[in-house]
N, CA, C and O atoms as a MOPAC input file, in Angstrom:
PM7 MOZYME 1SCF
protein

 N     50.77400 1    39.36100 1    16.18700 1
 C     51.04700 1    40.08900 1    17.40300 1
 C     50.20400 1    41.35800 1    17.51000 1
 O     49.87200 1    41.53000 1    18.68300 1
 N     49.76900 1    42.24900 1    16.73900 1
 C     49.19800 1    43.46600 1    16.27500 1
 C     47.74500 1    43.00000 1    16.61700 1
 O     46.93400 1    43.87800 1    16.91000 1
 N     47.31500 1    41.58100 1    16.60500 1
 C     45.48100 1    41.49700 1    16.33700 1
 C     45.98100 1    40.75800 1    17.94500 1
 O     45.03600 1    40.59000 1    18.71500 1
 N     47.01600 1    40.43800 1    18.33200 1
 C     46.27200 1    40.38000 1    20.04700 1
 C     46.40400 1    41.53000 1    20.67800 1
 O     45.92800 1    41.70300 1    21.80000 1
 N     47.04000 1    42.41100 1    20.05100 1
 C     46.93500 1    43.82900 1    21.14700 1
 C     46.30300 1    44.58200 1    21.00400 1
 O     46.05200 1    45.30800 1    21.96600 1
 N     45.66700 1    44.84300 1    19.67500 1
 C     44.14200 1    44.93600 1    19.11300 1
 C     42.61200 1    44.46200 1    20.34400 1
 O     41.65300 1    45.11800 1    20.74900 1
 N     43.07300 1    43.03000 1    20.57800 1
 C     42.29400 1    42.40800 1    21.37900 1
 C     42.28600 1    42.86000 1    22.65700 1
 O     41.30800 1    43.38600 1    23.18800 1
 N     43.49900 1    42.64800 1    23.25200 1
 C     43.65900 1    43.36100 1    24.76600 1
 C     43.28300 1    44.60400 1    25.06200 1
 O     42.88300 1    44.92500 1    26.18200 1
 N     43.40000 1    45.52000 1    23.92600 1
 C     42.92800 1    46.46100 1    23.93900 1
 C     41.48500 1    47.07500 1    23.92200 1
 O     41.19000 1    48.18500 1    24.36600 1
 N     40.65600 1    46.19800 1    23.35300 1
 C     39.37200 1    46.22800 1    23.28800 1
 C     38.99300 1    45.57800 1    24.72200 1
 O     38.34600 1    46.31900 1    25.46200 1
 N     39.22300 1    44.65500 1    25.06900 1
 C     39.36200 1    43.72200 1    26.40200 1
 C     39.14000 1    45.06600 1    27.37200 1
 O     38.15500 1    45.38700 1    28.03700 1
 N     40.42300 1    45.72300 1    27.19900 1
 C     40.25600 1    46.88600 1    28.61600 1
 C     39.19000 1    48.05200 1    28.41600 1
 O     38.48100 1    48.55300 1    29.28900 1
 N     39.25200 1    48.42200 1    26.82600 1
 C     37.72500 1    49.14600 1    26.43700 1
 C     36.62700 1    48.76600 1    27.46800 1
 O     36.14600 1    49.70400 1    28.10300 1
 N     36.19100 1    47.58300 1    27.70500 1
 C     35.25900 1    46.72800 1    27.71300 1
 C     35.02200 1    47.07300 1    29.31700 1
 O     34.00700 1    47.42200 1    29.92000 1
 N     36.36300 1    46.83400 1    29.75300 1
 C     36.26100 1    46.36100 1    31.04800 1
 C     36.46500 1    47.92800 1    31.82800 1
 O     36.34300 1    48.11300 1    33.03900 1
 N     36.67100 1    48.56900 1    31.20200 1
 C     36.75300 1    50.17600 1    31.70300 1
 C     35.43000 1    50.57600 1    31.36300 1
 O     34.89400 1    51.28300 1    32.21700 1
 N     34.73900 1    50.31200 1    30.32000 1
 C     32.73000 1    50.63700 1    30.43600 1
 C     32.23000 1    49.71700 1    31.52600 1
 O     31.25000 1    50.12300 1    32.15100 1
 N     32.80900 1    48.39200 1    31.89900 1
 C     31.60000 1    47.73100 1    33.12900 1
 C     32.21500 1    48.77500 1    34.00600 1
 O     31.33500 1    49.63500 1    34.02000 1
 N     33.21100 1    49.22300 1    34.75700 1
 C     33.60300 1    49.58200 1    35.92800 1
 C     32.97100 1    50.84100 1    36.05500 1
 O     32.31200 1    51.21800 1    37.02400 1
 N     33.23200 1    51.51800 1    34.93500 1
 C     32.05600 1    52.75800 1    34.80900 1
 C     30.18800 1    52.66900 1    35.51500 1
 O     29.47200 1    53.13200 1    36.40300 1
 N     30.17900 1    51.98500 1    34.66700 1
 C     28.63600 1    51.12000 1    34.58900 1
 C     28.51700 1    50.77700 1    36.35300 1
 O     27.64900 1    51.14900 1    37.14300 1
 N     29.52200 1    50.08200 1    36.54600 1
 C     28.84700 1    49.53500 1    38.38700 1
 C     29.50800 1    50.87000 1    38.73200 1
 O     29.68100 1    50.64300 1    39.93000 1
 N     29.93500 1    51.93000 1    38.57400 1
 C     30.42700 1    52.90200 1    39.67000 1
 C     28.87400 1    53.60800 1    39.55200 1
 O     28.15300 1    53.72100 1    40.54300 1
 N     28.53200 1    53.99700 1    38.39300 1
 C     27.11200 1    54.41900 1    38.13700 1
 C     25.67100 1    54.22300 1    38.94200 1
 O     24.69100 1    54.88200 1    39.29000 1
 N     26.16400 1    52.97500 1    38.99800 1
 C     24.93900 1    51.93700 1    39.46900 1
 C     25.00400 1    51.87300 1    41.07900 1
 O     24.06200 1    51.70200 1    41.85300 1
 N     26.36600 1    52.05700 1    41.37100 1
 C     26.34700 1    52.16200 1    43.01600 1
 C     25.87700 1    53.37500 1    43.33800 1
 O     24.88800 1    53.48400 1    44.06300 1
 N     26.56400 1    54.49700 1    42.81200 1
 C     25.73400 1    55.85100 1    43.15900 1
 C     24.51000 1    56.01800 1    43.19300 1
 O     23.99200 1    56.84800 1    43.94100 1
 N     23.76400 1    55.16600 1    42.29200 1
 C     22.04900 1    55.57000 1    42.04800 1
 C     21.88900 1    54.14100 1    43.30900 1
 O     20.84900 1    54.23200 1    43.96000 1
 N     22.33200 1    53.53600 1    43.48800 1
 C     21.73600 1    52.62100 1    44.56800 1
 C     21.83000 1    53.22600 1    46.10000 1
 O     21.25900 1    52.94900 1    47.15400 1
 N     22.82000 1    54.17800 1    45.71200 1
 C     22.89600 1    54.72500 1    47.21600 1
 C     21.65000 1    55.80100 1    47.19900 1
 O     21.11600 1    56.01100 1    48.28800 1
 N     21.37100 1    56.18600 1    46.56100 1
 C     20.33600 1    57.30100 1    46.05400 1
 C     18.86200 1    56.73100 1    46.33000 1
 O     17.83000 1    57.17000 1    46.83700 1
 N     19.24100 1    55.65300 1    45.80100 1
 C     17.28900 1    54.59700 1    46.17200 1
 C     17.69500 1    54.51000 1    47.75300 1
 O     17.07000 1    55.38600 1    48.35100 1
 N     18.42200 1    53.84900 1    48.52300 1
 C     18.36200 1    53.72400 1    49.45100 1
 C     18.28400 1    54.58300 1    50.38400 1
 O     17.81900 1    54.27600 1    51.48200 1
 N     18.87800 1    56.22400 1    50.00500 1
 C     18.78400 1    57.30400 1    50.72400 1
 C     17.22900 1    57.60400 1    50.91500 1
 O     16.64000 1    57.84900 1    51.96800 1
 N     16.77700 1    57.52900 1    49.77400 1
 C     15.07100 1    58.07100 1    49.19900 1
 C     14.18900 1    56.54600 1    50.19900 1
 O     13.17700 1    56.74400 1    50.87100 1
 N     14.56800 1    55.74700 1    50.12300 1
 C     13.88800 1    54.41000 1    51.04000 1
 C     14.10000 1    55.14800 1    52.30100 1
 O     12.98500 1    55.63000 1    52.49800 1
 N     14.69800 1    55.44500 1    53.06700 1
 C     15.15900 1    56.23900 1    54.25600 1
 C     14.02900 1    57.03300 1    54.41600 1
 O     13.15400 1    56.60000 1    55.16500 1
 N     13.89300 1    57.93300 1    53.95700 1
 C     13.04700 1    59.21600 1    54.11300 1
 C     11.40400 1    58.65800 1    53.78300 1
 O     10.39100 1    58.93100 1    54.42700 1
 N     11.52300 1    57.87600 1    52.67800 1
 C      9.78300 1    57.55300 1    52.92000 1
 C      9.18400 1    56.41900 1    53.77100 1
 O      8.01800 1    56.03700 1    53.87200 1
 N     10.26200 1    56.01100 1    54.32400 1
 C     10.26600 1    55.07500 1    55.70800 1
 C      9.83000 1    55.88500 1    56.69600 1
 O      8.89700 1    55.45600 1    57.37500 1
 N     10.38800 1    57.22500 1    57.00800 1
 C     10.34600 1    57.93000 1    57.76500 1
 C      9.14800 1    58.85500 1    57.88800 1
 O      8.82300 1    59.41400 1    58.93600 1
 N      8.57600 1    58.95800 1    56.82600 1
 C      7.35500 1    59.45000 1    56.34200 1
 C      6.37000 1    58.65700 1    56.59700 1
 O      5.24800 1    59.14200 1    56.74900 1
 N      6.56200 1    57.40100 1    56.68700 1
 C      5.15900 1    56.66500 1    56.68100 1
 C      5.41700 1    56.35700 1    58.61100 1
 O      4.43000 1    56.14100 1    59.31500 1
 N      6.16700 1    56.37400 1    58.92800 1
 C      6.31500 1    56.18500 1    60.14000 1
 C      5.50400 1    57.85100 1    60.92600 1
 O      4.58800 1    57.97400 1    61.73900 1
 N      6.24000 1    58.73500 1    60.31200 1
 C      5.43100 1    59.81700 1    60.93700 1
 C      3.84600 1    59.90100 1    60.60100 1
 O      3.09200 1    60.33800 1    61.47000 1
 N      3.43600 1    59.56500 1    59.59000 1
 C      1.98500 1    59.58200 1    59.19200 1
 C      1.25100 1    58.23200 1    60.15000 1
 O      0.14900 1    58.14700 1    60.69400 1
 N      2.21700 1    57.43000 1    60.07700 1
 C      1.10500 1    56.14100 1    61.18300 1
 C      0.83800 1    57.17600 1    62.37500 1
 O     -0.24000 1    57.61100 1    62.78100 1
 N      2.17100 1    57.44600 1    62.82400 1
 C      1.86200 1    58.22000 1    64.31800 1
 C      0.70900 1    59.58400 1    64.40400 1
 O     -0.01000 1    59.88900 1    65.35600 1
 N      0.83300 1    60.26500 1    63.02600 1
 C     -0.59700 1    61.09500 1    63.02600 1
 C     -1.47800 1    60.64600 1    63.21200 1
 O     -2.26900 1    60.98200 1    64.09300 1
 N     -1.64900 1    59.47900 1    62.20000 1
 C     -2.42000 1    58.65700 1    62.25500 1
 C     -3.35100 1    58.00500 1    63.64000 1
 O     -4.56000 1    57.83300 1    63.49100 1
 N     -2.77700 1    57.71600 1    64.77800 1
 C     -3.01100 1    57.35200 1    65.57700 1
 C     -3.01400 1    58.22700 1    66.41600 1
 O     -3.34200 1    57.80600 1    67.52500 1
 N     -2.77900 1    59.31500 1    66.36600 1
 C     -3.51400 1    60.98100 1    66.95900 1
 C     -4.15000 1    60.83600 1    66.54100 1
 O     -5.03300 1    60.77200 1    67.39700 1
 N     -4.50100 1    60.70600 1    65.79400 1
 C     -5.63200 1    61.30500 1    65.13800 1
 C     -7.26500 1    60.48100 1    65.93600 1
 O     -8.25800 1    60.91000 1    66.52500 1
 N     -6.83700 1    59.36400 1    65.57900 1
 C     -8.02900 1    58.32400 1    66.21100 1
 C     -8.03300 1    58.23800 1    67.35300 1
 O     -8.96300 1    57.63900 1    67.89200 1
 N     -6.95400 1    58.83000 1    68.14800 1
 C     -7.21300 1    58.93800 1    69.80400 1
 C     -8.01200 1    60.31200 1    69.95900 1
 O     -8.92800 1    60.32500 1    70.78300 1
 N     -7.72400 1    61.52200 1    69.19800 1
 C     -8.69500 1    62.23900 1    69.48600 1
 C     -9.63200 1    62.58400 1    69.15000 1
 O    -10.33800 1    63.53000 1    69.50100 1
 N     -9.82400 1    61.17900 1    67.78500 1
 C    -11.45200 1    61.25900 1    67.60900 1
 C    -12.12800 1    60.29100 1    68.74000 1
 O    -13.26900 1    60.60200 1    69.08100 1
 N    -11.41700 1    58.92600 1    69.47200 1
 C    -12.04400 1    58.84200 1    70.49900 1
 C    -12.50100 1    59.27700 1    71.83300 1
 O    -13.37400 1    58.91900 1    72.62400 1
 N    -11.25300 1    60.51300 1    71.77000 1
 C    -11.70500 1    61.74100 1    73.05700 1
 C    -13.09200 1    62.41100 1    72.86700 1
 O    -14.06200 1    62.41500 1    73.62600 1
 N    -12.92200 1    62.96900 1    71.66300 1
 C    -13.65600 1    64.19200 1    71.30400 1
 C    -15.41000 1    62.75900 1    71.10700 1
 O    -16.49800 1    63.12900 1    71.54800 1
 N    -15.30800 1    61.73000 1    70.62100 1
 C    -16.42100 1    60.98400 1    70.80000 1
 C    -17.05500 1    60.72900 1    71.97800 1
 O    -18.27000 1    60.56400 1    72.08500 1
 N    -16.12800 1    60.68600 1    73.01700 1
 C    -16.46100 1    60.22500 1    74.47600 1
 C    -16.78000 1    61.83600 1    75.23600 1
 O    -17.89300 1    61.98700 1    75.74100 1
 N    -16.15600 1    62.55800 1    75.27000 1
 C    -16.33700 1    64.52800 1    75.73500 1
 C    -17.46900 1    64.91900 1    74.94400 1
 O    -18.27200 1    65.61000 1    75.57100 1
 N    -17.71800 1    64.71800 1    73.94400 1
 C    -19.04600 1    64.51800 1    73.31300 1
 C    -20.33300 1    64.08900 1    73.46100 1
 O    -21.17500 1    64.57700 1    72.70600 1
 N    -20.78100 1    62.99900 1    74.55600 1
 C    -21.61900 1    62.47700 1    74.48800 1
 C    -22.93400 1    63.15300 1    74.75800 1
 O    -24.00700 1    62.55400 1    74.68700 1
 N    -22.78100 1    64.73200 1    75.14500 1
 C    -23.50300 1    64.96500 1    75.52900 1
 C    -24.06100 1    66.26100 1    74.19100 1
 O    -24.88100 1    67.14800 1    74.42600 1
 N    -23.66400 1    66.13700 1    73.41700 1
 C    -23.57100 1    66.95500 1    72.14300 1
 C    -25.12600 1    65.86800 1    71.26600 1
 O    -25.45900 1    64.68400 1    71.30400 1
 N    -25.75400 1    67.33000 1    70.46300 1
 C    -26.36800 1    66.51700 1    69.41800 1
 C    -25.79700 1    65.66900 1    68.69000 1
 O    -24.66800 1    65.68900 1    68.20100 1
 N    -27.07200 1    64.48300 1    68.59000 1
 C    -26.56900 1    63.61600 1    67.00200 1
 C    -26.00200 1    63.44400 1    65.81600 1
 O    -25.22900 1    62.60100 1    65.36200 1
 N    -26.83800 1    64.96800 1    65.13900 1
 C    -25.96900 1    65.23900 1    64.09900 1
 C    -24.52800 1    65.99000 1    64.00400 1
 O    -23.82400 1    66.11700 1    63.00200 1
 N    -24.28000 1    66.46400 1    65.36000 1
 C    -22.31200 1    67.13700 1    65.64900 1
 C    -21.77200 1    66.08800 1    65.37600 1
 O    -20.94200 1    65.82200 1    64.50600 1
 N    -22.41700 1    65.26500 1    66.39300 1
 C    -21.23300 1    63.87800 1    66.83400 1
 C    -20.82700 1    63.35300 1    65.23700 1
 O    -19.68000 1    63.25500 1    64.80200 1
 N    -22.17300 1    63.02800 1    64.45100 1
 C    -21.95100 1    62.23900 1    63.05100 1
 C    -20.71800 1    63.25600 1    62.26700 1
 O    -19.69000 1    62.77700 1    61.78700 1
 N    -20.97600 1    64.38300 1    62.25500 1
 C    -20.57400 1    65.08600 1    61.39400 1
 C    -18.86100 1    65.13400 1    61.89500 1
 O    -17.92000 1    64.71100 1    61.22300 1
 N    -18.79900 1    65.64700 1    62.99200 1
 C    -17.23700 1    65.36300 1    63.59100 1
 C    -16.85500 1    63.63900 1    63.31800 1
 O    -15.73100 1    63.36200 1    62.90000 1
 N    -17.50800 1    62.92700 1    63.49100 1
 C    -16.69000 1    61.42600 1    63.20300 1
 C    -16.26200 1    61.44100 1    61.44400 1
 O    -15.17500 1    61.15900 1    60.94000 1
 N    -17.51200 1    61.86500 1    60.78300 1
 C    -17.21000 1    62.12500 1    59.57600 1
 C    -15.99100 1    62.78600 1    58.76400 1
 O    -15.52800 1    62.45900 1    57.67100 1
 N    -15.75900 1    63.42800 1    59.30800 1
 C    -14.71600 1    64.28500 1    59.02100 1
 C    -13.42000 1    63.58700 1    59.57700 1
 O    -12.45100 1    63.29300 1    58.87700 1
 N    -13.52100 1    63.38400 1    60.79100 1
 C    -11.91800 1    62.66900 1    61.28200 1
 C    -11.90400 1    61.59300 1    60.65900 1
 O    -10.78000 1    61.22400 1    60.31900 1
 N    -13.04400 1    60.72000 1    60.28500 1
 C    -12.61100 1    60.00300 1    59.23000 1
 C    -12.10500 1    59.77400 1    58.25400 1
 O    -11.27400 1    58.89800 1    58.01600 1
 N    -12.66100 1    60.72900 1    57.41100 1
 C    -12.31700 1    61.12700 1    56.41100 1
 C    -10.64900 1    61.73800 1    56.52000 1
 O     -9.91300 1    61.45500 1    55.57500 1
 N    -10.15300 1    62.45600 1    57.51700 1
 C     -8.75100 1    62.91500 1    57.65600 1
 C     -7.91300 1    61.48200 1    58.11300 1
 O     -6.73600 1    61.50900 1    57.75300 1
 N     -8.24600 1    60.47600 1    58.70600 1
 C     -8.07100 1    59.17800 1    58.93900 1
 C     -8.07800 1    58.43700 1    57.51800 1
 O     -7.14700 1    57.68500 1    57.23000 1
 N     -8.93200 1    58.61600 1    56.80700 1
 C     -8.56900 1    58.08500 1    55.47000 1
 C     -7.51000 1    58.79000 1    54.53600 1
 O     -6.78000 1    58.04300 1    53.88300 1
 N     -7.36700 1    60.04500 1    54.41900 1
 C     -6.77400 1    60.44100 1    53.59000 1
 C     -5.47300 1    60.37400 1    54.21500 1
 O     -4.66200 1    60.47600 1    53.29400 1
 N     -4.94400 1    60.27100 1    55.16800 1
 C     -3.45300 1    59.65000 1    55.56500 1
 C     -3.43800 1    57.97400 1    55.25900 1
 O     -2.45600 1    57.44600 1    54.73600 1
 N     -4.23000 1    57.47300 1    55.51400 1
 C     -3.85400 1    55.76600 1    55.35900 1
 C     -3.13900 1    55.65100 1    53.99600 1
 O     -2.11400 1    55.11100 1    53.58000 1
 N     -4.61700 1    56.76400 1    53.24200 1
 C     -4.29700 1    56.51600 1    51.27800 1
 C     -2.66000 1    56.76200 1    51.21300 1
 O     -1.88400 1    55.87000 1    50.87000 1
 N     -2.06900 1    58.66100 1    51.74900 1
 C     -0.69100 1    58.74300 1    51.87900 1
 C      0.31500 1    57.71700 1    52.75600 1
 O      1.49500 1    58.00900 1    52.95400 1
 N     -0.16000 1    56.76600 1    53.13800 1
 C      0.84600 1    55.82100 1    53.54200 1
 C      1.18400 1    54.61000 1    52.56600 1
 O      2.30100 1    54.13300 1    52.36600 1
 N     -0.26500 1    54.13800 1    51.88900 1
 C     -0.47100 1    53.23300 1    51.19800 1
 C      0.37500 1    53.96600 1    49.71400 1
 O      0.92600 1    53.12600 1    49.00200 1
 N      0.46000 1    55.11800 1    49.35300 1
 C      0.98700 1    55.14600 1    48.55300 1
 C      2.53700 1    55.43400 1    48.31100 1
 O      3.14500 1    55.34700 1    47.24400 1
 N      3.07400 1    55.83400 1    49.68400 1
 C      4.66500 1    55.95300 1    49.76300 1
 C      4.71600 1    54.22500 1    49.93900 1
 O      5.79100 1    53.79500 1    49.51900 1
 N      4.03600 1    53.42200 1    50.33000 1
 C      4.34100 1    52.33900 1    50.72900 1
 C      4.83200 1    51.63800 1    49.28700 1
 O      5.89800 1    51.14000 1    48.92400 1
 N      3.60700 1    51.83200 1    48.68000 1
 C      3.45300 1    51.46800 1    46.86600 1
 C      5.13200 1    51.74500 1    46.47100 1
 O      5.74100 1    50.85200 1    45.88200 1
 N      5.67900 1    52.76300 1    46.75900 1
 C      6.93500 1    53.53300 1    45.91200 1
 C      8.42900 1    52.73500 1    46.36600 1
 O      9.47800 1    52.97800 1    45.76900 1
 N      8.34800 1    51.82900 1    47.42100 1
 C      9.57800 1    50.90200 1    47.98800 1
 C      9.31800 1    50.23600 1    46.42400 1
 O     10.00600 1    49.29300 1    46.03300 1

């Protein structure tokens, strides 16, 4: 009688560490999903820079036309380059899901 209540007793040990364990595990899941939220929201705001961005490098290309060669290169250059370095920050919150 003593080694089954021994047993039951370990039984609820057991079963009082899983319940622990998933209460644990829900909190940090709510935590990933909070953090998924926000860099969702981040890459959503960076597309939309993003696409400022290339509308007013096609303004400033077209209001331009009458600008030297080497402005024009040098301004595309650059918004490019600011066009790239957001894609990279999207591509890499993207990486972090």
């Amino acid at each position: 009688m003593l080694e089954q209540l021994d047993q039951i007793e370990r039984i609820e040990q057991k079963i009082s560490k899983l319940l622990g364990k998933i209460k644990h595990i829900q909190k940090e899941n709510e935590l990933l999903v909070k953090e998924s939220r926000v860099k969702q929201e981040l890459i959503t705001d960076l597309k939309q820079k993003n696409e400022q961005l290339e509308m007013k490098l096609n303004l400033r290309v077209a209001s331009n036309a009458t600008q030297d060669e080497a402005s024009k290169v040098a301004l595309e250059k650059r918004l490019s380059e600011y066009i790239k370095e957001i894609d990279r920050c999207i591509a890499l919150l993207g990486d972090q899901d």
